[in-house]
N, C-alpha and C positions, 0 to 999 in steps of 0.2 A: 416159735420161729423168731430167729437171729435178726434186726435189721442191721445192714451193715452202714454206717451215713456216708453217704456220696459226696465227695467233695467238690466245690463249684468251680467250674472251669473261671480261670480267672481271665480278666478283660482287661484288654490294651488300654491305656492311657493315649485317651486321644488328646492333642495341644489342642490347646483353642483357635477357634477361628481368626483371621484379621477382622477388624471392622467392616461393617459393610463386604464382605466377601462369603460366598456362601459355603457349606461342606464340602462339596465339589473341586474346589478352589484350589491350586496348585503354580507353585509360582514356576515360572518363565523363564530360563536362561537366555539370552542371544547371543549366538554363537556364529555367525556369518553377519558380514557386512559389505554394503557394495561399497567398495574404497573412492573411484572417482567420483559417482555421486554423492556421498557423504562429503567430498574434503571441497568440490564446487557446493554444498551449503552450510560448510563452515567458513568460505571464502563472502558466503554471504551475510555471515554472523562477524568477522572479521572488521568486513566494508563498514557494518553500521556501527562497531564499536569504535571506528577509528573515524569517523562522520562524528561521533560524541565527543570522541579527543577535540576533532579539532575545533570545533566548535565554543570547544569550553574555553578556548583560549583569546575569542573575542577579536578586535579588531588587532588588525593584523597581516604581513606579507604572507604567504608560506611559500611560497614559491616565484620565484624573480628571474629574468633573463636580459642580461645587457648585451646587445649582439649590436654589431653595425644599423643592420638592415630590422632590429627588432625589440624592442622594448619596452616589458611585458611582466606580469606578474599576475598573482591569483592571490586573493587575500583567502584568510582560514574559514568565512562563512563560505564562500564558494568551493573550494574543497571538501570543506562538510556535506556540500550538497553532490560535488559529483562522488563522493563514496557511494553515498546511499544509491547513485545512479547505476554506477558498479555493483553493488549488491543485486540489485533488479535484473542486469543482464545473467548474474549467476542463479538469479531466483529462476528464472527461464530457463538454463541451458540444465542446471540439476535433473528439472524433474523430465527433459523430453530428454538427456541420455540415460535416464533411470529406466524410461517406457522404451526405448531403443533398446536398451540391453537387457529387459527384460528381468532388471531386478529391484522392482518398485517393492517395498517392505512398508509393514506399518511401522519401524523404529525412522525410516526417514521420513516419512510424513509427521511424523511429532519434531522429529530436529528441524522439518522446515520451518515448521510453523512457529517452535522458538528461535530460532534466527530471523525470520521475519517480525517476529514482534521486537524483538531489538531494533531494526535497520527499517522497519517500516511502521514502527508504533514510536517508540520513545526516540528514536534518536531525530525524527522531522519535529515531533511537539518539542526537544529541548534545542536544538537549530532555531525557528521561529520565538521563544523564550528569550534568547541567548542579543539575539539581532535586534528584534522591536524593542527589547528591554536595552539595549545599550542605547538606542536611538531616542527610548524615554530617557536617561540619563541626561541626555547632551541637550533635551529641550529645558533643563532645572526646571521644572513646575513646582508647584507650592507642597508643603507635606503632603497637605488632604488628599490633593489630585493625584499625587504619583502613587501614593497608597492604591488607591482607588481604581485606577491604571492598571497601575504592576498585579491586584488581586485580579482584576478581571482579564486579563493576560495568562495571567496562572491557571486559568478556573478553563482557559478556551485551551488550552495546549491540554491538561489534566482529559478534558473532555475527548479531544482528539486520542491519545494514548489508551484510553480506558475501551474508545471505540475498536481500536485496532486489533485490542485483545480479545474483547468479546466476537468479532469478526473471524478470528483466527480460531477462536476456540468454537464457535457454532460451526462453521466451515468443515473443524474435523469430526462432528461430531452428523453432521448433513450429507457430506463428502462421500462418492460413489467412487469405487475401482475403476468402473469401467472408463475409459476416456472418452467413450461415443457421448457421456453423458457430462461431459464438461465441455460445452458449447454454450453456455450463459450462466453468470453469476446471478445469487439474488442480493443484493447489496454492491456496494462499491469494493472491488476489491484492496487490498492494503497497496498494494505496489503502486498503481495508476494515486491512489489517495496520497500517498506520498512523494509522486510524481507532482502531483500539482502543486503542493508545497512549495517543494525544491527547486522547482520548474521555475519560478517565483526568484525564491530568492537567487538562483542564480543568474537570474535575467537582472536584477538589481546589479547582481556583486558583479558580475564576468561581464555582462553583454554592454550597457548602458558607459560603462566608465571607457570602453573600447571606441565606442562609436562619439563620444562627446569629449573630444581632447578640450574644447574649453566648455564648459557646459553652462548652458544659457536655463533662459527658464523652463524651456519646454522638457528641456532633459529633466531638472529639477522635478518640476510637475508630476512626471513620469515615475521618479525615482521614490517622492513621498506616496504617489498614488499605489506603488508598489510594496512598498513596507508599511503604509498602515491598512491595507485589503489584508492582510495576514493575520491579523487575530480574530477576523471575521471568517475566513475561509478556511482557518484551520479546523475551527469547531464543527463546520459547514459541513466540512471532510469528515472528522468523527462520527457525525450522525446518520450518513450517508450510509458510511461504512453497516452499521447495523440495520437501515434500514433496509426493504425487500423490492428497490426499485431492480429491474433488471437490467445487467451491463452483459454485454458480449465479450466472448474469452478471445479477442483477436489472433492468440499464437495459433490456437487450433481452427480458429475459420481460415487463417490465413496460408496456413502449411497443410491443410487437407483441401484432397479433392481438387478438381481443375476450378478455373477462374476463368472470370466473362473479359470481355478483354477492357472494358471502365474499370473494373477493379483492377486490373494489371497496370494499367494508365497514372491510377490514384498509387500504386505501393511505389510504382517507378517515380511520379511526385515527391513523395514522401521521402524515397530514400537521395533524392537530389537536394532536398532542403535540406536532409539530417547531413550531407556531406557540404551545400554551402554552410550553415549555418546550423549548428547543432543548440544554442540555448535557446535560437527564435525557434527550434523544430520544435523543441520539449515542451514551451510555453503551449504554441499551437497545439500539437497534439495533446496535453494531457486535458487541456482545459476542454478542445475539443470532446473528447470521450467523455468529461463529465455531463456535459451539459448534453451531448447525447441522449444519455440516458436519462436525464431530467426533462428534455421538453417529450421526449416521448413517451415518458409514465406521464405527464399531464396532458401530451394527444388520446393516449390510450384511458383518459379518466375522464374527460368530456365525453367522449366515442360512447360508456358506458350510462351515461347520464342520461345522454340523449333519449328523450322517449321515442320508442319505434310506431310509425303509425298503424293504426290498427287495420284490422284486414278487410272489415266493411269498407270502412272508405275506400282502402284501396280496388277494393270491387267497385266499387260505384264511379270512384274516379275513371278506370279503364274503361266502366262503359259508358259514360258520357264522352 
């Protein structure tokens, strides 16, 4: 008997895998984009890259009005700061007409999160940088000290920036669809963190020099108390940021569901101060919300400490 040999079926060359990606794996085109939400959060990728222009350009007018009845200007730190403020109302309107129109995607929850880490990470640490560091300049301190100074200046903004990223990237990585479930953050979020910032230095740059045509000591006092709390509070802010104190998502308590009529009372407050006086609103509120959530993670941590009494006693107490 003949054998005949059987020839082996031959087998595909499979390409290699990517790294860390498994055989499964198959790459992804995106082929749809929601156009308004996308171009309101490149308008907020925009804000904070031009918050870094101006910033880098130090002291300075950017904007000046000689009118009869008015005469006025905005230097480039306070510009800086209302970009990044701009950003923030874009940060807000993106993602609730995403959820209106019903086309939230995972590609824009990654482009939010890098436009916020621009406009709400690096561009308040290099503002603050930019400011306290010109203000070191103008005091001449000796080599050692300004070394020493400017390092630990560097090292509080570095800290801040680094916070905001890790913030941004645990959030997507935490982050639920559903919006019933975005009703408290755990950490500080970026926006309000770089609210307080800016909130800051534009109360320095805009508000103070408006209300002080000659400015005495008090104003003075005010003005250094304000620019040197900044490399203390910027760090404050970055570590906030990543830690797991709990903050309230105001857009969504505020725009869901009916309201008691004290809260209707406090938002009509609110929005009467942000129309007389919009840098005193910012200061107030950001600093507000922070410390919010500060004295109440340290109510809610004694509460836990406390030893609860035992329940003998409390028998015996009731029946004496």
């Amino acid at each position: 008997m003949i054998k005949i040999p059987m020839k082996e079926p031959k087998m595909k060359k499979q390409k290699p895998n990517a790294p860390g990606r498994g055989a499964g794996w198959k790459k992804r085109r995106i082929k749809y984009i929601a156009i308004l939400p996308s171009l309101i959060t490149l308008m907020n990728g925009m804000c904070g890259f031009l918050a870094i222009s101006y910033a880098s350009r130090g002291r300075g007018v950017a904007w000046q009005w000689h009118l009869p009845w008015l005469q006025t200007g905005v230097s480039y730190f306070a510009m800086s700061g209302y970009m990044i403020f701009f950003a923030m109302i874009a940060d807000v309107l993106d993602g609730r007409i995403a959820r209106l129109s019903k086309t939230t995607s995972s590609f824009g929850g990654q482009l939010d999160s890098l436009c916020d880490a621009v406009s709400f990470g690096v561009a308040p640490a290099f503002l603050t940088l930019k400011l306290v560091g010109t203000h070191l300049q103008e005091l001449r301190l000796s080599h050692q000290l300004a070394a020493i100074t400017g390092r630990s200046l560097l090292f509080g903004t570095i800290i801040y920036a680094m916070g905001a990223v890790i913030r941004l990237a645990r959030f997507n990585v935490e982050n639920k669809e559903d919006e019933s479930a975005h009703m408290r953050f755990e950490g500080l979020p970026s926006p309000p963190a770089a609210g307080l910032v800016v909130s800051l230095v534009i109360f320095q740059q805009d508000f103070l020099p408006k209300i002080a045509e000659r400015p005495g000591v008090f104003f003075r006092t005010i003005e250094s108390l304000t620019i040197w709390s900044l490399p203390f509070i910027t760090p404050l802010a970055g570590i906030l940021m990543v830690s797991r104190i709990g903050y309230p998502h105001v857009a969504n308590h505020l725009l869901r569901g009916k309201k008691s009529f004290p809260a209707f009372l406090l938002i009509l407050f609110t929005a009467l101060l942000v129309i007389w006086n919009l840098q005193l609103a910012m200061v107030i509120g950001f600093c507000g919300f922070v410390l919010y959530g500060l004295i109440r993670q340290i109510i809610q941590t004694f509460r836990r400490k406390k030893p609860a009494a035992p329940a003998k006693a409390v028998i015996e107490a009731g029946i004496e």
